[in-house]
GUVONU-413814 format. One record per residue (C-alpha): x, y, z; residue number from 1. Coordinates in steps of 0.02 Angstrom, whole numbers. Example, Ala and Ser with C-alpha at 12.3 -4.5 7.8 and 13.67 -1.06 7.14 Angstrom:
2
<r px="615" py="-225" pz="390" n="1"/>
<r px="684" py="-53" pz="357" n="2"/>
END
This chain:
167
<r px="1284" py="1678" pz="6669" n="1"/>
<r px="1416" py="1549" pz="6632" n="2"/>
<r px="1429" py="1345" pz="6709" n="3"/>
<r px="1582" py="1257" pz="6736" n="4"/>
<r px="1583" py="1082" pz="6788" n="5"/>
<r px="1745" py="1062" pz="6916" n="6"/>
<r px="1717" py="860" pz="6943" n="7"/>
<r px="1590" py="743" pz="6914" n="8"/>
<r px="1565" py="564" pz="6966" n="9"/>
<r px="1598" py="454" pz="6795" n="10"/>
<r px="1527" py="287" pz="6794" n="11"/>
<r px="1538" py="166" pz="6621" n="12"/>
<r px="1434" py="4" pz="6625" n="13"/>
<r px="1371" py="-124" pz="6506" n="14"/>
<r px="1400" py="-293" pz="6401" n="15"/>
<r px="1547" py="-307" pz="6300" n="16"/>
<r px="1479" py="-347" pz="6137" n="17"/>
<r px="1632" py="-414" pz="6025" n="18"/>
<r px="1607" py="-427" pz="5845" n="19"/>
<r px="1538" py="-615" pz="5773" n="20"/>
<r px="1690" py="-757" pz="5791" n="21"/>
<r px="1785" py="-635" pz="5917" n="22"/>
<r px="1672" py="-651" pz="6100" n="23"/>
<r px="1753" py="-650" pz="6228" n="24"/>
<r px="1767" py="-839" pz="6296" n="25"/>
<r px="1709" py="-824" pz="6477" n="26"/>
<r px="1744" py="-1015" pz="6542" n="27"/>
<r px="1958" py="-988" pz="6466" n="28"/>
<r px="1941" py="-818" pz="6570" n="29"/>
<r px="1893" py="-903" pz="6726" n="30"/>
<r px="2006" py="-1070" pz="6687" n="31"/>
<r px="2164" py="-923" pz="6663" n="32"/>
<r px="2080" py="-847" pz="6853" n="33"/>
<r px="2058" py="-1010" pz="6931" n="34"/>
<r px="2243" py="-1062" pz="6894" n="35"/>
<r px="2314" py="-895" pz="6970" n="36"/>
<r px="2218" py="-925" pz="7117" n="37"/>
<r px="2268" py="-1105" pz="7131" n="38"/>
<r px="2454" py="-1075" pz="7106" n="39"/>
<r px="2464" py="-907" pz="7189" n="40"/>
<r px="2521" py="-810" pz="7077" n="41"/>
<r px="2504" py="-640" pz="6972" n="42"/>
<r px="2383" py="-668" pz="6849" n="43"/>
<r px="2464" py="-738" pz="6684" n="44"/>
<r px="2444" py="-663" pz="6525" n="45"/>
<r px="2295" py="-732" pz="6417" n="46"/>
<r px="2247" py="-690" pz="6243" n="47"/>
<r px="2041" py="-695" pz="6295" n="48"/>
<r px="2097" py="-556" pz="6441" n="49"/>
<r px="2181" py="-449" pz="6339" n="50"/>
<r px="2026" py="-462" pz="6211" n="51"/>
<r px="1927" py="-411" pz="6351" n="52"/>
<r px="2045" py="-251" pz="6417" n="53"/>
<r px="2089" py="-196" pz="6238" n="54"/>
<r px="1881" py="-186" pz="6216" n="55"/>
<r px="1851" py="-80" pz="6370" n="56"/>
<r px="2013" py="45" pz="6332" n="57"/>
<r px="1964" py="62" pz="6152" n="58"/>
<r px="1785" py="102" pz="6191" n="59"/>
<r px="1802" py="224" pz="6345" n="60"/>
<r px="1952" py="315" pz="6227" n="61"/>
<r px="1839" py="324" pz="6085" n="62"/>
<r px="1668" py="375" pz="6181" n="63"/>
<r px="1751" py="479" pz="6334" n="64"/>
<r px="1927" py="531" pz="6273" n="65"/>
<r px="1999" py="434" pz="6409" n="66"/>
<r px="2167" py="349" pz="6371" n="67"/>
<r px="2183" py="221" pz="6514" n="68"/>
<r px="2344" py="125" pz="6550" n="69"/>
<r px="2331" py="-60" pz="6667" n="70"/>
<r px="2385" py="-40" pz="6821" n="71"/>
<r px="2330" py="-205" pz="6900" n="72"/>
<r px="2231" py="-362" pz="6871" n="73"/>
<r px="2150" py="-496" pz="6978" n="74"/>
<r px="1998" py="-629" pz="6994" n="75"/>
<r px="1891" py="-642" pz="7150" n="76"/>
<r px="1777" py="-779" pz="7208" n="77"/>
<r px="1613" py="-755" pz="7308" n="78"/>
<r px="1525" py="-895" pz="7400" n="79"/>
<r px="1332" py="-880" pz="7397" n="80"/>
<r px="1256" py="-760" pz="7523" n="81"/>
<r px="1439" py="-685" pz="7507" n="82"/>
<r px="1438" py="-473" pz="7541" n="83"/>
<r px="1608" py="-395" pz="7547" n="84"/>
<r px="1659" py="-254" pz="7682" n="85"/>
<r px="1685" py="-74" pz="7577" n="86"/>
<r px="1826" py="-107" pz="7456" n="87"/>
<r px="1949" py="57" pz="7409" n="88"/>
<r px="2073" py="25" pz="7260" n="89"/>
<r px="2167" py="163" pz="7316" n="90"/>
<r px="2305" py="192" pz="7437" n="91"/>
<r px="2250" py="337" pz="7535" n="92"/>
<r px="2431" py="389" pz="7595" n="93"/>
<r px="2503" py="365" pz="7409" n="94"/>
<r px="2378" py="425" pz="7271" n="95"/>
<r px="2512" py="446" pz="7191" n="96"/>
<r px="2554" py="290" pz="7136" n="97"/>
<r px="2350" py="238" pz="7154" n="98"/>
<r px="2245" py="187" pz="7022" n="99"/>
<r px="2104" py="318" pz="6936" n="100"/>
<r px="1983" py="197" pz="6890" n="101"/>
<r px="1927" py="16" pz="6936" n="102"/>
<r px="1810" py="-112" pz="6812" n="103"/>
<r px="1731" py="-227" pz="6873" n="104"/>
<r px="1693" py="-397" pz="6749" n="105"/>
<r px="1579" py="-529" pz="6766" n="106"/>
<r px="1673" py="-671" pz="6725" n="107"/>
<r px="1528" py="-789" pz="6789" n="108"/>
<r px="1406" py="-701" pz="6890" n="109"/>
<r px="1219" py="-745" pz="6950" n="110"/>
<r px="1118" py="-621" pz="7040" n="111"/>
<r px="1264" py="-502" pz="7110" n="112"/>
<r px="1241" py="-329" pz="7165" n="113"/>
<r px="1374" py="-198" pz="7158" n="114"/>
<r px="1359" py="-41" pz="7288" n="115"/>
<r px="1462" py="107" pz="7218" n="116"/>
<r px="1474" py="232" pz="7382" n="117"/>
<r px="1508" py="410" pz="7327" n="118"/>
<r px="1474" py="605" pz="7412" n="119"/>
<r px="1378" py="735" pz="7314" n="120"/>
<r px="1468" py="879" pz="7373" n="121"/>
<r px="1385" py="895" pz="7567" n="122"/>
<r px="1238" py="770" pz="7515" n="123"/>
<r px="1368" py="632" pz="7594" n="124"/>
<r px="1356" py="443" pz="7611" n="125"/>
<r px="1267" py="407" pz="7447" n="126"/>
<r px="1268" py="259" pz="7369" n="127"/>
<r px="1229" py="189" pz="7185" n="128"/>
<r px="1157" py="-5" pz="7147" n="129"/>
<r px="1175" py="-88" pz="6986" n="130"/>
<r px="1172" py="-281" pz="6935" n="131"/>
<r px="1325" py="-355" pz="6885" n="132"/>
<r px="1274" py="-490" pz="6742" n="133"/>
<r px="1387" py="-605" pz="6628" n="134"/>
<r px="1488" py="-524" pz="6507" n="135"/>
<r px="1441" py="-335" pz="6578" n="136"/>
<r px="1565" py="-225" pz="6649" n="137"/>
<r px="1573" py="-80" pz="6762" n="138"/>
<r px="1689" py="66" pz="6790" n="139"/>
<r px="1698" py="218" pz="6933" n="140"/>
<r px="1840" py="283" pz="6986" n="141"/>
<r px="1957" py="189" pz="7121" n="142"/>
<r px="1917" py="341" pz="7246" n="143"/>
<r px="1744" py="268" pz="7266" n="144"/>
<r px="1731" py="127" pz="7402" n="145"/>
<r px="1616" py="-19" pz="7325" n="146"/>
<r px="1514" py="-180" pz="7390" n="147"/>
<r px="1492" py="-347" pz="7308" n="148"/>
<r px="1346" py="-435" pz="7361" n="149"/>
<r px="1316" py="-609" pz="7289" n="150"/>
<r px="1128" py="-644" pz="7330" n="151"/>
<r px="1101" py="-799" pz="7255" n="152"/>
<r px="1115" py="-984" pz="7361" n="153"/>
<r px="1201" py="-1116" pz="7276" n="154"/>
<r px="1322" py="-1040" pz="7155" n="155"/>
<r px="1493" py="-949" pz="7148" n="156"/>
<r px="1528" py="-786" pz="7064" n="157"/>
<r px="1682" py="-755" pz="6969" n="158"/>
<r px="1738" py="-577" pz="6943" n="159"/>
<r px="1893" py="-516" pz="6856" n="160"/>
<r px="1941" py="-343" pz="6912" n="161"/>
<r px="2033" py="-214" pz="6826" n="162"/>
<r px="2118" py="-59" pz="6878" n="163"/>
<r px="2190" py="86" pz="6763" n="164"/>
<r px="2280" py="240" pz="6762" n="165"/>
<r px="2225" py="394" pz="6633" n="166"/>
<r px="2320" py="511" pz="6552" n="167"/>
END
């Protein structure tokens, strides 16, 4: 009797833990989103997000044998109370040209809830919840729709999302 696994739903979380003198600096991260969002524009190139994205491609290479190349990279805000519709990453007419995997950072977060929404082969319509924290990440692939639900009252949450390609 033999197994072979055909697919499999991957999902990478936890903190980012950068050695002593090299952490990632959370409040330049959000200064580099909050001007981006301000002016409109792509987000710039910072040395404290590129910290941050060589961390997550060096560790998923080096644990999972997954060589990831950016595709995109943005900052969201949520109000308090704040749940999003079902996000998808992906184009659905051009996977193509789609990323394979989305991250999700908190950048500043406070009691924020992300809903990963996946099918188990005909189990359909499952879903996954995990707490997005400071300085955590998460990753699934970009075929998965996701929620962000900001539960707290009086505070923002700041999230810096990342898509990639794998080869």
């Amino acid at each position: 009797m033999h197994k072979k696994v055909l697919s499999e739903q991957l999902l990478i979380y936890g903190k980012i833990s950068m050695p002593k003198d090299f952490e990632i600096n959370n409040d330049k991260l959000l200064g580099d989103n909050l001007e981006s969002l301000y002016l409109n524009k792509e987000f710039p190139f910072s040395k404290t997000w590129d910290m941050l994205n060589t961390y997550i491609k060096e560790h998923v290479n080096l644990k999972y044998s997954y060589n990831l190349v950016n595709k995109k990279t943005w900052a969201s805000i949520y109000k308090p109370q704040e749940r999003t519709f079902p996000i998808l990453d992906v184009d659905p007419v051009d996977f193509k040209n789609s990323p394979d995997f989305t991250c999700l950072y908190g950048v500043k977060v406070k009691e924020c809830s992300i809903r990963i929404h996946y099918d188990d082969n005909r189990r359909k319509n499952r879903s996954w919840d995990i707490d997005l924290k400071d300085n955590m990440f998460i990753m699934f692939p970009s075929t998965n729709m996701y929620t962000i639900s900001n539960y707290q009252n009086d505070s923002l949450n700041y999230i810096q999302t990342i898509t990639y390609e794998y080869y």
